[in-house]
C-alpha positions as CSV (number, residue, x, y, z in Angstrom):
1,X,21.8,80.1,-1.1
2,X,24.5,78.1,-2.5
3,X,24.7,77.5,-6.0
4,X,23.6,73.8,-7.3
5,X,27.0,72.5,-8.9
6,X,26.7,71.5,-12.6
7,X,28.5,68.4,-12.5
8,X,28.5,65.7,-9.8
9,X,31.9,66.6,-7.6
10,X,34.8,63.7,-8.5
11,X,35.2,63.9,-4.8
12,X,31.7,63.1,-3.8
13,X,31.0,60.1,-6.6
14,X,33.9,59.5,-8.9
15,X,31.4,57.1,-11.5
16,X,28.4,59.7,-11.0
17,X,30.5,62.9,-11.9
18,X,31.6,60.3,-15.1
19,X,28.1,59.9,-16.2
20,X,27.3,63.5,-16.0
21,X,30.3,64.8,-18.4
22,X,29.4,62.4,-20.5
23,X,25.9,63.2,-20.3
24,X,26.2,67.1,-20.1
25,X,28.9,67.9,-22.1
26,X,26.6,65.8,-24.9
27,X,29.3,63.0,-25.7
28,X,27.1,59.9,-26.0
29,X,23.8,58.3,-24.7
30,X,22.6,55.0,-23.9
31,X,21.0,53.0,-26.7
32,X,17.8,50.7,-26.9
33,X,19.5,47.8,-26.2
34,X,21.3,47.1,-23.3
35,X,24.8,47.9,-23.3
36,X,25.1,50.1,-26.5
37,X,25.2,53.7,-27.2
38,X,24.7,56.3,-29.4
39,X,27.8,59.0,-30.0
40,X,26.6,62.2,-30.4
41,X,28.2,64.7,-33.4
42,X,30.4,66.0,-30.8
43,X,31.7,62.7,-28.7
44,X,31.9,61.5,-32.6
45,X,33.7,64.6,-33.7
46,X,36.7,63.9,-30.3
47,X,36.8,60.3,-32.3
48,X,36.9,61.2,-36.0
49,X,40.0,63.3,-35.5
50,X,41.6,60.4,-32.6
51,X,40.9,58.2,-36.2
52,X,42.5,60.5,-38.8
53,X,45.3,61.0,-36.7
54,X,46.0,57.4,-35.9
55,X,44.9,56.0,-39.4
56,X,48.3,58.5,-40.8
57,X,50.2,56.8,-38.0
58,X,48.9,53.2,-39.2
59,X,49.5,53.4,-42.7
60,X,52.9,54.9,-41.9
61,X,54.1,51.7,-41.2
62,X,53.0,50.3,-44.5
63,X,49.6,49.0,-43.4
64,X,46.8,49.3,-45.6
65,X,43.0,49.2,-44.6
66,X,40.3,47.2,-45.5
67,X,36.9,45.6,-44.0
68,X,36.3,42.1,-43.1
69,X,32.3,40.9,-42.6
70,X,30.2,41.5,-39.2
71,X,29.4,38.1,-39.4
72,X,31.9,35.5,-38.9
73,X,30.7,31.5,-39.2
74,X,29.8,29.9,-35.7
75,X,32.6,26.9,-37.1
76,X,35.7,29.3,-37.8
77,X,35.7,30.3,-33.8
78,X,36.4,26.8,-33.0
79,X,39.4,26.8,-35.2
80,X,41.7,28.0,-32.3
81,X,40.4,26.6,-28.9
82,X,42.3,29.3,-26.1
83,X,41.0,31.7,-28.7
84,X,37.1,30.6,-28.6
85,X,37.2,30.1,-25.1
86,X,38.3,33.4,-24.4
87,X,35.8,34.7,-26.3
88,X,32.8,32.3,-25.5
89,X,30.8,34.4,-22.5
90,X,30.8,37.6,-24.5
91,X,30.0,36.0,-28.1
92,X,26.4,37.5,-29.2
93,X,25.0,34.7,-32.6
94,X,22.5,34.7,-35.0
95,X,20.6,31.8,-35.6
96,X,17.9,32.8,-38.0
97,X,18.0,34.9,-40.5
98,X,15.4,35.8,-43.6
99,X,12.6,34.0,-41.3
100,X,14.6,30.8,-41.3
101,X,16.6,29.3,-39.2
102,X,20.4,29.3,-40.8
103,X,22.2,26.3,-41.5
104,X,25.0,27.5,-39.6
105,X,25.3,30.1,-36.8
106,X,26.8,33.3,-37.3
107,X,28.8,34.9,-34.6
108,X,28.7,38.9,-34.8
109,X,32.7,40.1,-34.8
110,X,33.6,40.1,-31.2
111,X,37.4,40.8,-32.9
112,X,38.7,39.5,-36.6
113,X,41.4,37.2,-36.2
114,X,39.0,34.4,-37.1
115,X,37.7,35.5,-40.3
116,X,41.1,37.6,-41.2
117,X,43.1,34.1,-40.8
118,X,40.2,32.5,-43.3
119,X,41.6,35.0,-46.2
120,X,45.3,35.3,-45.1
121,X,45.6,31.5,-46.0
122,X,44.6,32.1,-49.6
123,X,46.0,35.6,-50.5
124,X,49.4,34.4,-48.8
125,X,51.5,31.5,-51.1
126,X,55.1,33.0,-51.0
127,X,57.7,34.9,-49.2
128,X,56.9,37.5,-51.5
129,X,53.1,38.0,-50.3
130,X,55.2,38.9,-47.1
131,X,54.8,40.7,-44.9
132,X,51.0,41.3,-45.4
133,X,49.6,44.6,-43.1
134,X,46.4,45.3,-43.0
135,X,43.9,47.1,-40.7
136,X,40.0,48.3,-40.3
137,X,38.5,50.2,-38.8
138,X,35.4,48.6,-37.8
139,X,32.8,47.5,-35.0
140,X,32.6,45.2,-32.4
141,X,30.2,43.2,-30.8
142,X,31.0,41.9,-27.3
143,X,28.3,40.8,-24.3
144,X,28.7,43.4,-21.6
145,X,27.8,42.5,-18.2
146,X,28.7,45.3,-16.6
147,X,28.5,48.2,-19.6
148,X,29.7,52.3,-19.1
149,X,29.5,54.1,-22.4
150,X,33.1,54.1,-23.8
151,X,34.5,52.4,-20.9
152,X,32.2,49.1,-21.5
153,X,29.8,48.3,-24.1
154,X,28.2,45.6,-25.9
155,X,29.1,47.5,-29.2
156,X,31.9,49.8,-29.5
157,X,34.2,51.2,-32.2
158,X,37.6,50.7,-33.3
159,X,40.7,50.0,-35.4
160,X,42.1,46.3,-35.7
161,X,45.2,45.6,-36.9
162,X,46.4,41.9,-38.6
163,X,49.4,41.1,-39.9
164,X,51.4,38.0,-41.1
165,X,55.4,37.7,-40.9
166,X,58.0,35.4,-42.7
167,X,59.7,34.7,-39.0
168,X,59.4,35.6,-35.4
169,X,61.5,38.3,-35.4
170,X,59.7,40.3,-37.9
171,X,56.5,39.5,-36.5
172,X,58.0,40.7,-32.7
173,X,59.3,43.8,-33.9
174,X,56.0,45.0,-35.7
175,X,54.1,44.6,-32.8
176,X,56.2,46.5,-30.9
177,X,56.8,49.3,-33.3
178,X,53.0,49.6,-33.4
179,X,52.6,50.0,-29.4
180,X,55.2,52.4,-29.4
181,X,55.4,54.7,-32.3
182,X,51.2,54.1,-32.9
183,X,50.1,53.9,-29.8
184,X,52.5,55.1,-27.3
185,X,53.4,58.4,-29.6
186,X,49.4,59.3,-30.4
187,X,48.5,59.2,-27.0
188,X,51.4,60.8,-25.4
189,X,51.4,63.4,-28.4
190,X,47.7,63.9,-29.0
191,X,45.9,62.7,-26.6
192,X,48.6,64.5,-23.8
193,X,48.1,61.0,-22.1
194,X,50.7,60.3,-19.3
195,X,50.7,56.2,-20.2
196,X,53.0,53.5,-18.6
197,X,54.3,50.8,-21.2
198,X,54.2,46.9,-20.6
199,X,54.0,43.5,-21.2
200,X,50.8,41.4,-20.0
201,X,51.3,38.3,-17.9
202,X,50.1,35.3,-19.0
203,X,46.9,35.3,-17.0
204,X,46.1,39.0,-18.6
205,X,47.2,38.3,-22.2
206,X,44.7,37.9,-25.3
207,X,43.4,34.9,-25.5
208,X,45.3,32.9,-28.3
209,X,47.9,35.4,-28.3
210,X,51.8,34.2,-27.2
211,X,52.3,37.7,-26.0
212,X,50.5,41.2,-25.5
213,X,52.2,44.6,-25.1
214,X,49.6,47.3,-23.4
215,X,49.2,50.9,-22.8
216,X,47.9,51.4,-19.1
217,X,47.1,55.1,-18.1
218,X,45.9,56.1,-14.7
219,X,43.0,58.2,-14.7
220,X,41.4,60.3,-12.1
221,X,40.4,58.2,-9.4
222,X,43.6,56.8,-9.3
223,X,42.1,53.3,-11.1
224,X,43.8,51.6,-14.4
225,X,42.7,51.8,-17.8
226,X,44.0,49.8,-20.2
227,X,44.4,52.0,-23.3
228,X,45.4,50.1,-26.3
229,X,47.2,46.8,-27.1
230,X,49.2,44.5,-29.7
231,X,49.8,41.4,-29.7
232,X,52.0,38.7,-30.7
233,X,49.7,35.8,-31.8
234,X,52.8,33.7,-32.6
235,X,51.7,30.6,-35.3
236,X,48.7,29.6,-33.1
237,X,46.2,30.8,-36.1
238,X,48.3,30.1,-38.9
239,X,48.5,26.7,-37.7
240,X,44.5,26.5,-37.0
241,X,43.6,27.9,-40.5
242,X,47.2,26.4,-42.5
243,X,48.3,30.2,-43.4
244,X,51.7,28.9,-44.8
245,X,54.2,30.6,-47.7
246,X,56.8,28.6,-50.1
247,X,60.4,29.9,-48.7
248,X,62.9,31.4,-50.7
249,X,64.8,27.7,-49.8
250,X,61.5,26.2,-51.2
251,X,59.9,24.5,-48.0
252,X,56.0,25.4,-46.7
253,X,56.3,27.4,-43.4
254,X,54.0,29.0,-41.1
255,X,53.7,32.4,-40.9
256,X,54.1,34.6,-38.0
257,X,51.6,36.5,-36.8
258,X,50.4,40.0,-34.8
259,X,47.5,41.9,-34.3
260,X,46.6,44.8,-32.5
261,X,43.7,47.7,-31.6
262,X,42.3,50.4,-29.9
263,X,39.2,51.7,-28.9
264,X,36.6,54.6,-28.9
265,X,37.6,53.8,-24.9
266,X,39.9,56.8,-25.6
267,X,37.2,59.0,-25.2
268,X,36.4,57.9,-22.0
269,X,39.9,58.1,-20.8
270,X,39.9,61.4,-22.2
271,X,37.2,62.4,-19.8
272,X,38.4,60.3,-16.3
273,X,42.5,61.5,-17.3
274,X,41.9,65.3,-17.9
275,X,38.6,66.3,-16.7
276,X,37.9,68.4,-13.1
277,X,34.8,69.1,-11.7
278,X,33.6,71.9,-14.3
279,X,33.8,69.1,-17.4
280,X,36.1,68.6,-20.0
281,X,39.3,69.1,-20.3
282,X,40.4,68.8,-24.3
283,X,44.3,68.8,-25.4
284,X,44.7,71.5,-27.8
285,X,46.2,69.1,-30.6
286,X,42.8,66.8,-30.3
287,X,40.3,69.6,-30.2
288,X,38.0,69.6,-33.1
289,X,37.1,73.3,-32.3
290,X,40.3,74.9,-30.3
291,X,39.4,78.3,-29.7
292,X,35.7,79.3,-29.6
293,X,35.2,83.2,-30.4
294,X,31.8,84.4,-28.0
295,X,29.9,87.5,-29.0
296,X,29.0,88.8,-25.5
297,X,25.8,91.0,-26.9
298,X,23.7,90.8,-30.1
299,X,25.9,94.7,-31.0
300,X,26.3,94.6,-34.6
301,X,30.1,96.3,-34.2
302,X,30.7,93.3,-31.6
303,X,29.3,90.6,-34.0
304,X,31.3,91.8,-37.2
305,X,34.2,91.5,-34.7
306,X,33.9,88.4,-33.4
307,X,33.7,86.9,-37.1
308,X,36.9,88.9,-37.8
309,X,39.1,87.5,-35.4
310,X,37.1,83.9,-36.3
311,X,38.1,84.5,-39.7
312,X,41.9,85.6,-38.4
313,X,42.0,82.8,-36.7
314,X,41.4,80.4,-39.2
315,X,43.8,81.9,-41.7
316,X,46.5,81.4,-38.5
317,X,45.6,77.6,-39.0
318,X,43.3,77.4,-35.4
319,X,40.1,75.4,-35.8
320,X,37.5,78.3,-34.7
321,X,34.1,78.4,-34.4
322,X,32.4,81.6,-33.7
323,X,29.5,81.7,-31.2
324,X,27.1,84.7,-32.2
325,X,24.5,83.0,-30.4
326,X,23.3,86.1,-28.5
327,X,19.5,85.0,-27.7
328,X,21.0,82.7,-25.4
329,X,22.2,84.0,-22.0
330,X,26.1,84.8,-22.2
331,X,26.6,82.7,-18.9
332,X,25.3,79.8,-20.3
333,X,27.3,79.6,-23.2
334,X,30.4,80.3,-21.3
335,X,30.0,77.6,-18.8
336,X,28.4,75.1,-22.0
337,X,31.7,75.7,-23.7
338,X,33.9,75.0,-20.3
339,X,31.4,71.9,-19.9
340,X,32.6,70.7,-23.1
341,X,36.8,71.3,-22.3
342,X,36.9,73.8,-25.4
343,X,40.7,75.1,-24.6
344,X,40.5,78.5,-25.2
345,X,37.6,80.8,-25.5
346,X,38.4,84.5,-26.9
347,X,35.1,86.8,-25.3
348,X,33.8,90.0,-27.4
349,X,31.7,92.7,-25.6
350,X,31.4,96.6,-26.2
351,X,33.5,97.6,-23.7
352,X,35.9,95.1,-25.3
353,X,35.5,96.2,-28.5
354,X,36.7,100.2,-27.2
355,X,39.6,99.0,-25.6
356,X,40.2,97.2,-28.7
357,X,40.8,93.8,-26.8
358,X,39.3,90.6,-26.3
359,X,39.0,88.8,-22.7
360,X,41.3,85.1,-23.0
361,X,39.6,82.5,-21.1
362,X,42.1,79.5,-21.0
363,X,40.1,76.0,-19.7
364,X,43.1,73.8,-19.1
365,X,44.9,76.2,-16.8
366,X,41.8,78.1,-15.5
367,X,42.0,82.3,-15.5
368,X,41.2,85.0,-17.4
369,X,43.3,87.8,-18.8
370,X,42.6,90.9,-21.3
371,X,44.5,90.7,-24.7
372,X,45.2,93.0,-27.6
373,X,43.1,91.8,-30.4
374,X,45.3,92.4,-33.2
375,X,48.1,89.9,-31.1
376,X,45.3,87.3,-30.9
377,X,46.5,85.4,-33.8
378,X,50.2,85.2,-32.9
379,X,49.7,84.2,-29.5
380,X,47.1,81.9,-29.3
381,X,49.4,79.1,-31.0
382,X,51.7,79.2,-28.4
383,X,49.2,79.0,-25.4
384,X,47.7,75.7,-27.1
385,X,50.8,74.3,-27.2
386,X,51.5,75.3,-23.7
387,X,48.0,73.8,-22.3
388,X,49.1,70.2,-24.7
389,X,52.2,70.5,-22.1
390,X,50.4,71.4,-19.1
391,X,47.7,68.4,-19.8
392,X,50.2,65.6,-20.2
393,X,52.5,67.2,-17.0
394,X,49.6,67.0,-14.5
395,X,48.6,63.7,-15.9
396,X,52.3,62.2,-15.3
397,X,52.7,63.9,-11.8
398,X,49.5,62.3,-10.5
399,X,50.9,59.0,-11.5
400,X,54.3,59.5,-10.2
401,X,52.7,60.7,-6.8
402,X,50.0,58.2,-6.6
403,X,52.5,55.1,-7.5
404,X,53.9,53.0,-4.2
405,X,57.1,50.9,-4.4
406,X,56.4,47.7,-2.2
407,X,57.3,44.4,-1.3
408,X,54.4,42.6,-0.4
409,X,51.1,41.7,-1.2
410,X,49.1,43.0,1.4
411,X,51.1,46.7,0.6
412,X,49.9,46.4,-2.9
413,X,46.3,45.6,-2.0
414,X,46.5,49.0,0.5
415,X,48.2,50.6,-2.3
416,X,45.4,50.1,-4.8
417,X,42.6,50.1,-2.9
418,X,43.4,53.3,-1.6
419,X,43.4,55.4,-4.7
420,X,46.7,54.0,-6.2
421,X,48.7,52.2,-7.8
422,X,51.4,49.5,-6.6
423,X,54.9,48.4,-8.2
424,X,56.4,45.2,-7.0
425,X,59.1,42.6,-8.0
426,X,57.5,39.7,-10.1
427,X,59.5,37.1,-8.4
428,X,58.1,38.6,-5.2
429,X,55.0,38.6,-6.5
430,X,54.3,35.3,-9.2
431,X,51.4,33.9,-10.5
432,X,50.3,32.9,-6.7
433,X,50.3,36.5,-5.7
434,X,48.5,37.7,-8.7
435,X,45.6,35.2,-7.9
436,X,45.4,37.0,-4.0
437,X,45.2,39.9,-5.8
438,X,42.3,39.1,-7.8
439,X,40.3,38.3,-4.5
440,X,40.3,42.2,-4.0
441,X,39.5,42.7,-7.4
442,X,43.3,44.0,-7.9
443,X,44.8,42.8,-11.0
444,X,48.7,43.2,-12.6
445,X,48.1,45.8,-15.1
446,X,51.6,45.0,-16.7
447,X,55.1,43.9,-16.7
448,X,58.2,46.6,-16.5
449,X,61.5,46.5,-16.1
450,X,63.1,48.3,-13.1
451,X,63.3,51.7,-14.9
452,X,60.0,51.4,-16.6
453,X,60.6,49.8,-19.9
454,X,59.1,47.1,-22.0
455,X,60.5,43.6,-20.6
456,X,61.4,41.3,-23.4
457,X,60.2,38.1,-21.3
458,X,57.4,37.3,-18.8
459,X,60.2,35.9,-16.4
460,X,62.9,38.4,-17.6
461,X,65.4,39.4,-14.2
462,X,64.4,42.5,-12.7
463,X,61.0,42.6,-13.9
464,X,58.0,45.0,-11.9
465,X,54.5,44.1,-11.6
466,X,52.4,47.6,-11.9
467,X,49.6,46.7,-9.8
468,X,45.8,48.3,-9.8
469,X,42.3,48.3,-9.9
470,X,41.2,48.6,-12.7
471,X,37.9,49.7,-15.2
């Protein structure tokens, strides 16, 4: 009789074998309300270290953090009107509060740039409050039709990031120094993300913004998923909430403005990018715990060793935790630690322990191979390093092969309802192409230029339209 699979095949149902990673593998579950979720310690534990890793990135650039209110006055939304009408159908508000209705309604943050813009116009007063950089990392509240834990919900997590410039310039070149040495390196670097670079077209961009720059991976299915953005919000807000500085010439001028955030949606990614049908896949450099040491029977010689090499390990600078577990079946700890994508796990039996090796189960590659204990510690850095490789290698190739060039429409409809994605010329395409599009739920994930980099217009010559369905 054949063997009940753990996990939903991505072959059989793409969104079911989803649910059950993220289910199984104990990374979140749904919440009381609808469209919220709770993170469990170890879906929290992939996000803490994605947080520490980006806030070092983030304050590289001389941006410091701090926290803005949940609650934002119902009156400050209204300040900047493509901004409030972006926002309107997702805005959750509380009219009553202490038993009484309140004098004004307070919108819970669906995003900051409101309430941010309310205190940039008094902490800024000269070109020497310039630039100001700050970021939070906060929550979010925004009315989910359609919610998927990480991918979608009502509440999620994340860093924002606001800043105000003396000109345009300045203002363009933060932006983009966060999508690419932020963003673009984290993922790429941590994450082993394969992600394509770009600018939004109008229709896509943030809603008060003059321009957005997004991260778009492809994950398993062969679907879009935006992965981060920054924005250029130009003097739209400065000019709603009077956020103005004396010049060194001694006039009043608007400043210039960005902003910019990403998402615990990473952890999703993480799971749709690198995962097969046995669970997680975890890149080495992200791992909270990146080699797991398993005690195969309760022997006291086997369990003094497997603490040993945990120990060895440790001093090596590998984050190790030791499974000694040994009331619990040996096959089902194996297969919960596969579940979960830990990258390597170092197995410990009796037999083991004569030979004076230790069996190296490697989850991003697959196999299994015996190994000298006592070359444990000088090896095992270099096979994480080589899985991080592996990880971000397989993620590009299935772009690359799953990526049509075409020249019309219809081809980049077949393209991306097929499992794909699509590039075609902008002028082919235009903003009358991109609304066909949308009538088969196909949308222009970003601008490109021919050889894949970040236009510097919406209209610039040459540009691509990367084209997809997307989550």
């Amino acid at each position: 009789m054949a063997k009940t699979p753990v996990l939903t095949p991505q072959a059989e149902d793409f969104p079911r074998w989803y649910q059950d990673i993220v289910n199984k593998a104990e990374l979140a579950d749904n919440g009381p309300v609808r469209g919220t979720m709770v993170i469990r310690p170890y879906g929290y534990g992939l996000w803490e270290r994605m947080q520490q890793d980006m806030d070092a990135r983030i304050k590289e650039t001389g941006t410091q953090n701090a926290y803005f209110p949940l609650l934002i006055p119902q009156s400050y939304l209204h300040k900047e009107a493509e901004h409030v009408e972006g926002f309107a159908p997702e805005l959750a508000v509380v009219t009553h509060g202490g038993g009484k209705e309140l004098e004004e309604p307070a919108v819970v943050r669906p995003t900051s740039e409101m309430i941010v813009n309310e205190y940039f116009a008094k902490w800024v007063q000269s070109y020497r409050d310039l630039p100001l950089l700050i970021n939070q990392w906060a929550n979010v509240v925004r009315w989910e039709l359609r919610p998927r834990l990480f991918l979608r919900t009502t509440e999620f997590l994340w860093q924002e990031g606001h800043t105000a410039h003396a000109t345009y310039e300045e203002a363009r070149d933060f932006a983009a120094r966060i999508h690419r040495h932020v963003y673009a390196d984290f993922m790429r670097d941590v994450l082993a993300m394969d992600v394509v670079l770009g600018r939004k077209t109008a229709q896509e961009r943030f809603a008060g913004a003059i321009n957005t720059l997004t991260l778009e991976g492809m994950m398993g299915d062969g679907k879009a998923l935006q992965m981060g953005t920054s924005h250029e919000l130009g003097q739209n807000f400065a000019r709603a909430f009077h956020t103005q500085y004396l010049s060194k010439e001694g006039k009043q001028e608007l400043v210039w403005q960005t902003s910019w955030g990403s998402t615990t949606r990473m952890i999703g990614a993480l799971v749709m990018m690198h995962g097969d049908d046995n669970g997680l896949r975890i890149p080495p450099r992200l791992a909270p715990t990146q080699v797991v040491v398993l005690a195969i029977k309760g022997d006291d010689a086997v369990l003094a060793k497997v603490h040993e090499i945990g120990d060895a390990l440790r001093a090596a600078g590998i984050r190790v935790h030791v499974d000694d577990r040994t009331d619990t079946p040996f096959g089902r700890r194996a297969v919960d630690w596969e579940l979960k994508g830990v990258p390597v796990r170092v197995e410990i039996g009796p037999r083991d322990l004569e030979n004076g090796t230790a069996m190296l189960a490697r989850r991003i590659p697959g196999g299994k191979e015996p190994v000298a204990v006592e070359a444990l510690a000088s090896l095992l850095p270099t096979v994480l390093e080589e899985d991080q490789a592996l990880l971000l290698k397989q993620a590009r190739e299935r772009r690359e092969s799953r990526t049509t060039d075409v020249t019309t429409v219809d081809e980049a409809v077949e393209a991306a309802t097929s499992g794909g994605w699509a590039r075609i010329p902008w002028a082919t395409l235009g903003e009358a192409g991109e609304a066909e599009l949308a009538e088969h739920s196909v949308s222009v994930r970003c601008l490109v230029t021919e050889d894949g980099a970040v236009p510097d217009a919406d209209d610039a010559p040459g540009n691509v339209a990367v084209v997809a369905r997307a989550y």
